[in-house]
N, C-alpha and C positions, 0 to 999 in steps of 0.2 A: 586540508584534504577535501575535495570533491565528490562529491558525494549524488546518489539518485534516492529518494524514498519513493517505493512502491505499493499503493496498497495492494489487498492479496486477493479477494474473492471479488471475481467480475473484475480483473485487468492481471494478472497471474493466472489463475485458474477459474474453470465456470461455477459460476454464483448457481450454487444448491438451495440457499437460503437455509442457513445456519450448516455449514457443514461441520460432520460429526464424527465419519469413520471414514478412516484412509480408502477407502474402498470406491468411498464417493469422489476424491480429488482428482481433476483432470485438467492436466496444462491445457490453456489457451492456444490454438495456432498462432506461435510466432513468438510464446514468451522466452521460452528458454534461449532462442536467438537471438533476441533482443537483448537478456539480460547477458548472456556471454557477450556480446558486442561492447557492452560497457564494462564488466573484467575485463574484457583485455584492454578497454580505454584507459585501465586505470582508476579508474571511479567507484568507487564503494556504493554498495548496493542495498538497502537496508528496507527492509518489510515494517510497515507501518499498520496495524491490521485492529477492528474495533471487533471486538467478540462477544456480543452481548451473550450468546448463549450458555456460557459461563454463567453470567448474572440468573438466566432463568433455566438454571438447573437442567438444563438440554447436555451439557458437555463439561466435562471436567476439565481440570486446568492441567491433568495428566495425560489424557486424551488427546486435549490440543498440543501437547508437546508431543506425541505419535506421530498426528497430521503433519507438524514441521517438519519432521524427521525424515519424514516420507517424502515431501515436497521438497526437501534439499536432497536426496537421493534421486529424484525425479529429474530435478536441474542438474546433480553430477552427472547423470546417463546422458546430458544432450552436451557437458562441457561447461555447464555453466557453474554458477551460486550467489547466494545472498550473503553477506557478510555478518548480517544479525537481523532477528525479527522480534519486532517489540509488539506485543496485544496490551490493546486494555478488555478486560475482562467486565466494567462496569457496566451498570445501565441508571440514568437518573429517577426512572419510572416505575419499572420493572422489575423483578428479579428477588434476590432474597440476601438474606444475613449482609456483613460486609459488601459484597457486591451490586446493591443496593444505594447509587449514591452518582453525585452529582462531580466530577473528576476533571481535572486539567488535563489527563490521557486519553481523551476521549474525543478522537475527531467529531465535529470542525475544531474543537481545543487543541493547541498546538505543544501540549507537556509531553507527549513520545518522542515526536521529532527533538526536540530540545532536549530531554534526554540521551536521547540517539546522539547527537551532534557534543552533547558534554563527554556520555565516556566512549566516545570512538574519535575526538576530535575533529567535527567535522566542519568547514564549513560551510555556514549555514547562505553565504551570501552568491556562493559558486556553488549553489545545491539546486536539483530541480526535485521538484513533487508528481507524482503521475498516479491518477486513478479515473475511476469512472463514477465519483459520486462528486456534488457541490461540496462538502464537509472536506472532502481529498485538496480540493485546490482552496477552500478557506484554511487548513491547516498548513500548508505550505505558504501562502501567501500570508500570512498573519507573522512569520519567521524570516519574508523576504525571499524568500525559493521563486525560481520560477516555475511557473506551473502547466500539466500538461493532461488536458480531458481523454480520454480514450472512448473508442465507442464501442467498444465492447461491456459485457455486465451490462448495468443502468444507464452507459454512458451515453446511449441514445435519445434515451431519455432525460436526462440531464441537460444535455445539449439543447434539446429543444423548450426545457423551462426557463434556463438561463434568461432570468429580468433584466433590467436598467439597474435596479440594486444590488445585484449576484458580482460576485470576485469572479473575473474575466479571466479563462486559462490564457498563457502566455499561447497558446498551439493546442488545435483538437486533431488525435491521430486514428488512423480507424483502428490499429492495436497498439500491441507494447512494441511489437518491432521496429513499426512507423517512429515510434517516439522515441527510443532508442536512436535510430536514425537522425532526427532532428536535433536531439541535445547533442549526438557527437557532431552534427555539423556547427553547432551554435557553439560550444564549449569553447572557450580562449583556453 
């Protein structure tokens, strides 16, 4: 199965910087487009999201399951959906009790997606990655995905740090719909 992993703040919705209450969540121009364009391609759609604020006691892991709720209620209204969304809740620096700790779910670590890919069967070699930070396309790239910058969120920024050392997106799109567009013309 073919598969997209999407991060979610700053390339789905606008980066609040930690968002906390549904109230704040607000699609991006063009995602819910983008991501119906890929349901109907057939391709599973999977939220790949790092949550530190979990770790530092800003939001609860109940909380964040509101936000999803509401964010896949957001994409039903335009026609769309995601198939599953996977958070890591950690921070290696930060944060308190268990949450507290250094985790393979933790983009650029690539243990969600491979997750994601074990109990949804995905594959991981017909899969693309799409966000707006470096950590988005090292996690995807380290699994063999191809990968795809958005310049929305940080993605602007991102783009213009990109070193001689940095994981090279396979395509930088100026949102999700762009990219959307390009994986369904690229997809065999």
């Amino acid at each position: 199965m073919r598969s997209v992993f999407l991060d979610r703040d700053g390339t789905i919705n606008r980066d609040v910087q930690h968002l906390r209450c549904v109230e704040d969540l607000e699609l991006l121009v063009g995602a819910s487009e983008g991501i119906r364009m890929l349901n109907r391609a057939g391709l599973r759609v999977v939220v790949i999201t790092n949550q530190a604020a979990i770790a530092r006691g800003l939001l609860s892991e109940e909380k964040l399951a509101e936000i999803h709720q509401e964010l896949q209620a957001l994409l039903a209204r335009e026609g769309a959906f995601v198939d599953a969304i996977y958070y890591c809740p950690h921070h290696p620096t930060e944060g308190f009790g268990r949450y507290r700790q250094s985790c393979s779910c933790r983009k650029p670590q690539s243990g969600s997606l491979q997750r994601a890919a074990n109990e949804l069967g995905l594959d991981l070699s017909q899969s693309y990655c799409v966000g707006d930070k470096e950590s988005d396309l090292e996690a995807g790239h380290a699994l063999g995905c191809r990968t795809i910058l958005v310049r929305t969120g940080y993605g602007l920024a991102t783009e213009a740090q990109l070193g001689a050392d940095s994981v090279k997106p396979d395509y930088v799109a100026s949102n999700l719909l762009e990219a959307a567009g390009w994986i369904l013309d690229h997809n065999p």
